[in-house]
C-alpha positions in Angstrom: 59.2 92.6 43.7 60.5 89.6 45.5 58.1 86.5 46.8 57.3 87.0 50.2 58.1 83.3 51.8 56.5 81.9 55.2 58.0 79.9 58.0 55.6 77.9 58.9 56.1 75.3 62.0 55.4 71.4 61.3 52.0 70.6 61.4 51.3 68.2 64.6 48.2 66.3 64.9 44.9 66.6 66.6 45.6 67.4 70.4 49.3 66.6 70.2 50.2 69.8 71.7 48.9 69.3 74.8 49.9 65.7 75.3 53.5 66.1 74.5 56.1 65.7 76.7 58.2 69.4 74.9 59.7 70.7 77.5 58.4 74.1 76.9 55.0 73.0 76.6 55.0 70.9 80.1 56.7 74.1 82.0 54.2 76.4 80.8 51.2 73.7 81.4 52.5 73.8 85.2 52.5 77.2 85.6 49.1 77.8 84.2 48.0 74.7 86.2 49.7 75.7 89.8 47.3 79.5 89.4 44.3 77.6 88.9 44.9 74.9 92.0 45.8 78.2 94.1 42.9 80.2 92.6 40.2 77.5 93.6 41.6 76.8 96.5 40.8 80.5 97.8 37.4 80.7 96.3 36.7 77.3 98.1 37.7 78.9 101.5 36.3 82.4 100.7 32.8 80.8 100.0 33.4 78.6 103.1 34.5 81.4 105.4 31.2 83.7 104.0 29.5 80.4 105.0 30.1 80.4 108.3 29.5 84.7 108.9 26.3 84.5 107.0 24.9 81.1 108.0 23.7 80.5 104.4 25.6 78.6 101.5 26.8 80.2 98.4 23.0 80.3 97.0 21.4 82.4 99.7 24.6 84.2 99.6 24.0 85.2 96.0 20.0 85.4 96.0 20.9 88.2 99.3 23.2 89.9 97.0 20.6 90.0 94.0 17.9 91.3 96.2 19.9 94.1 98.1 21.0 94.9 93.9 17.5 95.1 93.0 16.0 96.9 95.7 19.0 99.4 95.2 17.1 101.3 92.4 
């Protein structure tokens, strides 16, 4: 039976990863960090947009929903 060996990478240290400048690291980073720009930017207009049709902010917005749930059953 032969030794199984392991190709470990090279150990980096604490929080090097993200603070690199690897070129597949910063690509990636970007990508991940352009969705989440885009994806507050529509929850920012979709709560300002159910703003202005229900003339409450986000709280009242979610209390209504909590009370329509609850008076469901």
């Amino acid at each position: 039976m032969t030794r199984q060996t392991f190709k470990y990478e090279t150990p980096e240290r604490f929080g090097e990863s993200l603070t690199t400048a690897r070129p597949w690291n910063r690509s990636a980073l970007e990508e991940v960090e352009r969705l989440n720009g885009r994806a507050a930017m529509l929850g920012f207009v979709a709560a300002i947009v159910g703003e202005l049709m229900t003339g409450s902010g986000i709280v009242g917005q979610l209390t209504g929903i909590v009370r329509w749930y609850l008076d469901l059953g």
